[in-house]
N, C-alpha and C positions, 0 to 999 in steps of 0.2 A: 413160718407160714401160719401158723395156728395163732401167733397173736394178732398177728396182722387180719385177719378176717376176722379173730374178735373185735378188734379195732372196728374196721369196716363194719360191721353188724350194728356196736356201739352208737359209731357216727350216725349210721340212718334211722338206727330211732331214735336217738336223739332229732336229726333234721326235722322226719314225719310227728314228733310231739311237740316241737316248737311251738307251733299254734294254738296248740291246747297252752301249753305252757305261760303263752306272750296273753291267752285271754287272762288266766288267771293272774295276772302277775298283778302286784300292789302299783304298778306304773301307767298300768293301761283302766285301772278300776277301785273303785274306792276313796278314801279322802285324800293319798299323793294326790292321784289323778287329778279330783276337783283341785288341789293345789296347783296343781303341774298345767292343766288347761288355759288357767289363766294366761298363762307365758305363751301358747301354741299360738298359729297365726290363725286369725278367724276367716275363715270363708269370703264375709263382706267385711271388708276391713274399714274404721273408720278414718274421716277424710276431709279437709277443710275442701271445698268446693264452692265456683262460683254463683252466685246467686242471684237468680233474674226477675224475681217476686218481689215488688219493694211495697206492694198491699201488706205484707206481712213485714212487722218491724222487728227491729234488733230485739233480743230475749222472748221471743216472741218460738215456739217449740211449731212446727207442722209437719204432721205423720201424714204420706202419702201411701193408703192400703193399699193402692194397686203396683204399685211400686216397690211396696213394701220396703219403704227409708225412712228416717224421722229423721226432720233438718233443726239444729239449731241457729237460730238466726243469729249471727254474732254483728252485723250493720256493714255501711262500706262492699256491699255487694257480696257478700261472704257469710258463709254457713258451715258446718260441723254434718256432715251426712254421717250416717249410724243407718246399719243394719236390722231389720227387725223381722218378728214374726208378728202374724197377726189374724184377726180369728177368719177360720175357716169357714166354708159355705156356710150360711142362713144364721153366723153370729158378727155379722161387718157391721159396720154402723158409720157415720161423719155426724159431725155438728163441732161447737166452740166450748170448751171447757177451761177451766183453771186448777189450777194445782193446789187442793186443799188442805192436803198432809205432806209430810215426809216420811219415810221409816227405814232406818237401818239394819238391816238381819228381819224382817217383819214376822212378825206370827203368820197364819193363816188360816182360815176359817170358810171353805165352802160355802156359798151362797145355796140356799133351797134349790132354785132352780138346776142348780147344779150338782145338787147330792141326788135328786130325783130323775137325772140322766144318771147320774153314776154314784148307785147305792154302795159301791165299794172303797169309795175314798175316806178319807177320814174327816170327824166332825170337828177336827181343829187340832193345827200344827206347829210346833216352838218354832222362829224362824231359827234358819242354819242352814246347811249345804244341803242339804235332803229336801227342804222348804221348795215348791214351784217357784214363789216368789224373791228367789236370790236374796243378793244380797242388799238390794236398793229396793225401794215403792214408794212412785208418785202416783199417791191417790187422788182421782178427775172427778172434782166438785160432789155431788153428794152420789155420784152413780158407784156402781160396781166395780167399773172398771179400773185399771192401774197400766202405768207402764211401769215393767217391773225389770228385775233380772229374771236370769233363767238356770237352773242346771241344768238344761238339758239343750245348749248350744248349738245344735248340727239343727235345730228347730228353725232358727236365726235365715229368715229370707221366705219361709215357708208360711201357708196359710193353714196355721193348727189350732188357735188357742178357740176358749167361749168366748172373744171379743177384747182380751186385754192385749198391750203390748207387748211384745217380749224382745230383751234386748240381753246381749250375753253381760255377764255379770260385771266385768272390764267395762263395759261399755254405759251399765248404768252407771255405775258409781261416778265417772266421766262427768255423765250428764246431769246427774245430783249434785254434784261441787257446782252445777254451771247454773241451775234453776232455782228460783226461791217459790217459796208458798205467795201463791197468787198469776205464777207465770200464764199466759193465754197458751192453752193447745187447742191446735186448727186439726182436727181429722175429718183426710179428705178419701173419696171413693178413688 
């Protein structure tokens, strides 16, 4: 009797520390995790979809903020929808840009603007998993902005950034192999 209710004692804290246990674990946080993400299923998963815009031609990128999708046009009435996040109140924007960089793993560097909302960030970042800007950046002609990767995925469909795109990291990379420097981006309200 006496082991068997040690048992039982054993079993329930073990049940009741699970959670603490499952936060700390190297599967749920940390560089597995970023590893192991990749694999999970995303939220808005990407999607050959048909396509009823023929203003906008084949290679041709158009981010819909309100919608929060960016479509690759691929021609033949057909497009690539992706998931995105995108900036939140009072940092939205539209107009026609091109894609003047590439970068793989990107450094990152704060804008003024942007260190003087948030004196707490850093004045310039190695790119890697800990990077905002994942692991792709299509930098939009000479502005600020980028459609990037994200670590921070559960962001993905949400209005959060200062105006960039945000796309999980699977998802840029995607769209990196598909765009060259020069592509037209249409963002629309």
């Amino acid at each position: 009797m006496r082991q068997n209710s040690g048992s039982i004692i054993f079993a329930a804290l073990l049940f009741t520390a699970a959670p603490a246990l499952a936060f700390d674990s190297p599967i749920n946080r940390g560089p597995l995790a970023d590893f192991l993400n990749v694999f999970r299923e995303q939220a808005i998963p990407r999607q050959a979809v048909y396509w009823r815009h023929p203003e906008f031609k084949r290679g041709t990128v158009v981010i819909s903020t309100k919608d929060r999708r960016l479509y690759y046009v691929l021609g033949d009435r057909r497009a690539i929808e992706y998931g995105v996040g995108v900036g939140r109140m009072g940092f939205t924007w539209s107009g026609v840009k091109t894609i003047s960089r590439k970068r793989e793993w990107p450094d990152w560097s704060p804008p003024p603007q942007m260190l003087k909302r948030r004196p707490d960030l850093p004045r310039h970042m190695a790119g890697g998993m800990e990077n905002p800007l994942g692991a792709r950046a299509l930098y939009l002609g000479s502005s600020q902005y980028r459609i990037h990767g994200s670590n921070e995925p559960d962001t993905i469909g949400a209005a959060v950034s200062s105006g960039c795109i945000r796309m999980t990291n699977k998802d840029v990379v995607d769209l990196y192999s598909r765009v060259k420097v020069g592509t037209k981006v249409v963002v629309l309200n």
